[in-house]
N, C-alpha and C positions, 0 to 999 in steps of 0.2 A: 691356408690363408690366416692372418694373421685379425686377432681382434678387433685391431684399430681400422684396418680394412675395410674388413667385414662392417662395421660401423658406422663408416664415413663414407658421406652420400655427396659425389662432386653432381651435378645437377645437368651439367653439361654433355656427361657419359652414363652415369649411374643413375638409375632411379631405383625409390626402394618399392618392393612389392609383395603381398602378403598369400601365402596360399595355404588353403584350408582344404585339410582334408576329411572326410568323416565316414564309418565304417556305415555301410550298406543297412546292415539290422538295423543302426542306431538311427535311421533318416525320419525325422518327422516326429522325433520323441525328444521330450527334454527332462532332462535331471536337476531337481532344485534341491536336493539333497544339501548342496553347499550352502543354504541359507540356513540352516541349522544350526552351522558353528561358523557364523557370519564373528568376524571381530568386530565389534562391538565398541571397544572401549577407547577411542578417539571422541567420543561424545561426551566421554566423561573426564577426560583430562583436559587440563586449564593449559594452553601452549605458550601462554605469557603470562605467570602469575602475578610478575612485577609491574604489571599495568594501573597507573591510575586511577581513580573515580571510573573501575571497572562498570562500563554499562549494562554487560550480562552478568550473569551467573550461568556455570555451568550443569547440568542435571545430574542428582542424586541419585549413584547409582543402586544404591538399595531401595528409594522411594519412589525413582521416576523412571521406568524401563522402557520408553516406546516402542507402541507394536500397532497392529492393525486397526484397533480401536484409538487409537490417538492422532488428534490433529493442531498440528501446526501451520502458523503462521508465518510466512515467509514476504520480503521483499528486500529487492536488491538495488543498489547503483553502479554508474557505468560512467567509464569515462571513453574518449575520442581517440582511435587510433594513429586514421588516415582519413582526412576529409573527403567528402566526395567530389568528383570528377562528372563537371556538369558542363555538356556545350549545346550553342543552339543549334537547330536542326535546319534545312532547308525554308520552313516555314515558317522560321522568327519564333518557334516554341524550344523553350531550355529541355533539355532530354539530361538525366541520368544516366552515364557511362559506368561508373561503379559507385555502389552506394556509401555511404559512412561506413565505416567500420570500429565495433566499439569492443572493449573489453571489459571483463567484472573488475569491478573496485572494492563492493562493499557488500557483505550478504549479512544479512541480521534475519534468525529467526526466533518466533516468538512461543513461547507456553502457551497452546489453546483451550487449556486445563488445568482443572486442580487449582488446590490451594493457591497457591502461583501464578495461576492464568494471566496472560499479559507483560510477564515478564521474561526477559530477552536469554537465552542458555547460549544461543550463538551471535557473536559481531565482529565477525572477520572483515578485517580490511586486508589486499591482496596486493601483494609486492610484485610491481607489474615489471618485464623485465623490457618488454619494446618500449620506445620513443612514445610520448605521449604527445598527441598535438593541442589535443582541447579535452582540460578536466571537469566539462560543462559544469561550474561550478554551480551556477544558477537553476539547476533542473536538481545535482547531485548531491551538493553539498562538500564535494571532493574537490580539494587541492594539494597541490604540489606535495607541502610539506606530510598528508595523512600518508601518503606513500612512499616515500623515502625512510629508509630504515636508519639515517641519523638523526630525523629529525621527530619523527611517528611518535606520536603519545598512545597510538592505537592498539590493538590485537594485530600485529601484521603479520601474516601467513603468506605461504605458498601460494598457487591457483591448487596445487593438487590438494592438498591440505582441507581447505573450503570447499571444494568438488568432494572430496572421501564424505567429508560429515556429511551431505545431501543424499551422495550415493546406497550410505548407509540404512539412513531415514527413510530413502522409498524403498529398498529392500527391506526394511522390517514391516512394511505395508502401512505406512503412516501418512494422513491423509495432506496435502497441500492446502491452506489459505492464503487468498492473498487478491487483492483488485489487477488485471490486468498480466495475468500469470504467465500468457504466451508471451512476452517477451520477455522476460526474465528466465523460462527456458530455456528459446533461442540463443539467449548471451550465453548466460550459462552451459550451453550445450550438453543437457540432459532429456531424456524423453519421460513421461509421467503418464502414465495410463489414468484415462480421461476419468477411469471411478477412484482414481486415487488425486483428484482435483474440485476443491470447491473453489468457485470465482465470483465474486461478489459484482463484478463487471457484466457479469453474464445472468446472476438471478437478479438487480435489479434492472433489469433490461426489458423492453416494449420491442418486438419485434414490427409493430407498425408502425414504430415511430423513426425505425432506421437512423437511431442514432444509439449511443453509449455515454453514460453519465462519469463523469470524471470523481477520485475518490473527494477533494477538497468540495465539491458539491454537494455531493453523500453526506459527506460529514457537518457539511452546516445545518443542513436543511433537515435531516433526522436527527443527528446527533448535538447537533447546537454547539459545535466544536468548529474553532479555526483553525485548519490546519495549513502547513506549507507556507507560510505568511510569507518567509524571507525565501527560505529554500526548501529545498527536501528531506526530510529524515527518515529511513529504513526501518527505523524501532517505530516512529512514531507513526507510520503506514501502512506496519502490520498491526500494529495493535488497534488500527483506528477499521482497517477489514475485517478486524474478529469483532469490535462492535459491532459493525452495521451488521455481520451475518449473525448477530445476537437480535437485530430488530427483526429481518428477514423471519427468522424464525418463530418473533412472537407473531408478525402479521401471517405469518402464514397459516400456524395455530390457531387463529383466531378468524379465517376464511376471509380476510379484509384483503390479502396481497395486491391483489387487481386494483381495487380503489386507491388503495395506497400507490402503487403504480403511476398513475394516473393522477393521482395529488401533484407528484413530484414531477411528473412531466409540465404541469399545468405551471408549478413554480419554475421549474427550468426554462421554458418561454420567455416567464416575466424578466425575468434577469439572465438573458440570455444563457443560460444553464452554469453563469462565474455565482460565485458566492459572494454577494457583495461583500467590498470594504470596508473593514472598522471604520475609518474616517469617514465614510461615506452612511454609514449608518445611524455614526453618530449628529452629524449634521444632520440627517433627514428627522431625528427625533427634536431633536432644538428647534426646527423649521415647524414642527408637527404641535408642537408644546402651546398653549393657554395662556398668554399674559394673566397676570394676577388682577384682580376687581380691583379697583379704585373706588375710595369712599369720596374723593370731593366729585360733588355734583357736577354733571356733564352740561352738555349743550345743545340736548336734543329735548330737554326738560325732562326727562326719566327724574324720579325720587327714589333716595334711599329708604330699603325697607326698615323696619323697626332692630334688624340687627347691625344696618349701616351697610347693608349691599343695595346696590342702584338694582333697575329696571323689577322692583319686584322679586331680588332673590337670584334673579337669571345671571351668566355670566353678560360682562359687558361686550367683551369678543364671542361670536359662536366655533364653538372646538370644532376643529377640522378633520375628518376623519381618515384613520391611520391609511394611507397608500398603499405603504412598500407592502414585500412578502415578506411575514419573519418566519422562522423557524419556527416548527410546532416542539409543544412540552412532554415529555412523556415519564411520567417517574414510573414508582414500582406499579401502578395500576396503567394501563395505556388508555389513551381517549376514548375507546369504544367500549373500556370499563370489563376487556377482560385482563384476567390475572397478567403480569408479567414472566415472565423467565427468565429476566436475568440475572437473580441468585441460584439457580439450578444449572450444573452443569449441562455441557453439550452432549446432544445423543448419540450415542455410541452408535 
C-alpha cells in the first residue's frame, strides 16, 4: 500500500483508527524518564524576531529555566467557528442543538516571578486555517486583520506551535495562574492536574453565595484598576490575576480572608457585582461635592463670621454624605496594619 493511501481518509469508506498495544509486565506502570531530556528550547526562541513594539520578551535561557517551583500566568482569546444551532421545542422554550464552537486565537503568558514579574515571554496569535464566522471582537479584542498573515503585526503561529510551549510548561511542572482557567483548557484542549492550577475565580469565591465574581470586578474593587474598558487584553488579565493572587495572599497571611470575602460580596450587591463606570463615578462625585460659602449675606438673616463665613463658620449647604461604594486603599501596609507582600516573591 502505498503512502498516500495509507493516509488519505475518504469518510464515506475509510475511517481512521488507533490501536495500542502494551506488553503484559508493563500494565499499570509508567515511565517518565522522557521528561528528563524534554526539549526545551522552543521557550527560548523568538519565532518572529521582526515583530514590532514586540509585547513580550522571550525567557533567559541561562537566567529563567521553568520548573516545578515556578508559576505562571496564563490567559487566552477565542474567536467563533460555527454558531450555534438553536430551535424551539414543543413548548415555546429555545433548546440548544449544537453549541458554539470556538477556536484559540491569542495565548499571552505572563512572568509570575522574579525580577520580571508580570512581564509577558509568550503572545502568540494563531494562524487559524477554518472559516471564521464571528471574531467576537467585543469579548477578544481579535480581528480579521490580527490573523491573517498579510496583514498581522502580531507573533503569528501555528495552533501546534502555541500548544508545544503550554505542553512544555506543564511538563516541566510549572504552576497555571489565571481567573477562570476551565475554559481556557477546554479551548485549548489540554488537561492540567488540578495541583498544578491556581485560580483566582475559585479562591475568591463564597461557596454560599453560589455565585463567582468576574476578574473586571476584582480588579476595581481590590485593586483600584479599570480594566477591559473597551475590550479584552490577554497580557492585561493575566497580569491583573497575578495581582489579585498577590492580595489573596496578604489576606490570607493575615487570617482576614473570610471578612475580606464578605466585604466584596457585600460591595458586589451594591453594584450589582459590574464595576461601576468612569463616567458614572465621575458624575456621582460632582453630584456629591459642597458648593462653595458665599460671603454676601443671605436671607435667612444668618451673619458673617469675623472671617467672612455666614452662619457662624458652618457651611452654608450641609455636605451630603458619600453613597456610592469605592474601592478600598491598600499600599505597602494593608488596612488591618499587617506587613504587605507585595515586594516579596511568590511561595515556592
Amino acid at each position: 500500500m502505498s503512502a498516500a493511501e495509507a493516509l488519505t481518509f475518504n469518510a464515506a469508506w475509510k475511517m481512521p483508527a488507533v490501536l495500542l498495544f502494551q506488553i503484559k509486565s508493563a500494565n499499570n506502570k509508567s515511565n517518565l524518564d522522557w521528561k528528563t531530556n524534554l526539549d526545551t528550547s522552543i521557550l527560548y526562541k523568538d519565532t518572529n524576531p521582526n515583530t514590532e513594539k514586540k509585547t513580550y520578551r522571550t525567557l533567559d535561557q541561562e537566567r529563567e529555566r521553568p520548573g516545578p517551583d515556578t508559576i505562571v500566568a496564563l490567559d487566552t482569546e477565542f474567536v467563533s467557528l460555527k454558531q450555534p444551532e438553536i430551535q424551539m421545542n414543543s413548548d415555546g422554550e429555545r433548546e440548544t442543538i449544537r453549541p458554539m464552537s470556538h477556536a484559540l486565537a491569542r495565548v499571552s503568558v505572563v512572568r509570575g516571578q522574579g525580577e520580571n514579574e508580570g512581564s509577558a515571554f509568550i503572545d502568540d496569535y494563531i494562524a487559524i486555517r477554518e472559516p471564521v464566522v464571528d471574531y467576537l471582537t467585543l469579548y477578544s479584542g481579535i480581528t480579521a486583520s490580527d490573523l491573517d498573515p498579510r496583514t498581522s503585526k502580531h507573533n503569528l503561529v501555528s495552533l501546534k506551535t502555541a500548544y508545544k510551549k503550554l505542553w512544555v510548561l506543564l511538563n516541566l511542572g510549572c504552576k497555571f495562574l489565571g481567573h477562570g482557567l476551565k475554559q481556557d483548557f477546554r479551548v485549548i484542549n489540554i488537561q492540567v492536574p488540578r495541583a498544578q492550577v491556581i485560580d483566582t475565580i475559585e479562591v475568591f469565591y463564597l461557596k454560599s453565595r453560589l455565585r463567582k465574581l468576574s476578574l473586571a470586578f476584582l480588579a476595581w474593587y481590590l485593586l483600584k484598576e479599570d480594566i477591559q474598558l473597551e475590550t479584552h487584553d490577554s497580557i492585561e488579565d493575566a497580569r491583573t490575576a497575578l495581582k489579585l493572587y498577590r492580595k489573596y495572599l496578604e489576606f490570607d497571611d493575615a487570617g482576614i480572608l473570610e471578612a475580606m470575602l464578605e466585604d466584596i460580596y457585600k460591595a458586589g450587591r451594591a453594584t450589582n457585582f459590574k464595576p461601576p463606570r468612569r463616567e458614572d463615578r465621575e458624575k456621582e462625585l460632582q453630584r456629591q461635592s459642597t458648593p462653595p460659602n458665599s460671603t454676601a449675606p443671605n436671607d435667612c438673616g444668618a451673619k458673617p463670621d469675623g472671617n467672612g463665613n455666614e452662619n457662624g463658620g458652618e457651611p452654608a449647604t450641609p455636605a451630603r454624605k458619600t453613597g456610592g461604594i469605592t474601592a478600598p486603599t491598600f499600599g505597602a501596609v494593608n488596612v488591618f496594619g499587617t506587613p504587605s507582600k507585595a515586594s516579596s516573591p511568590l511561595p515556592k
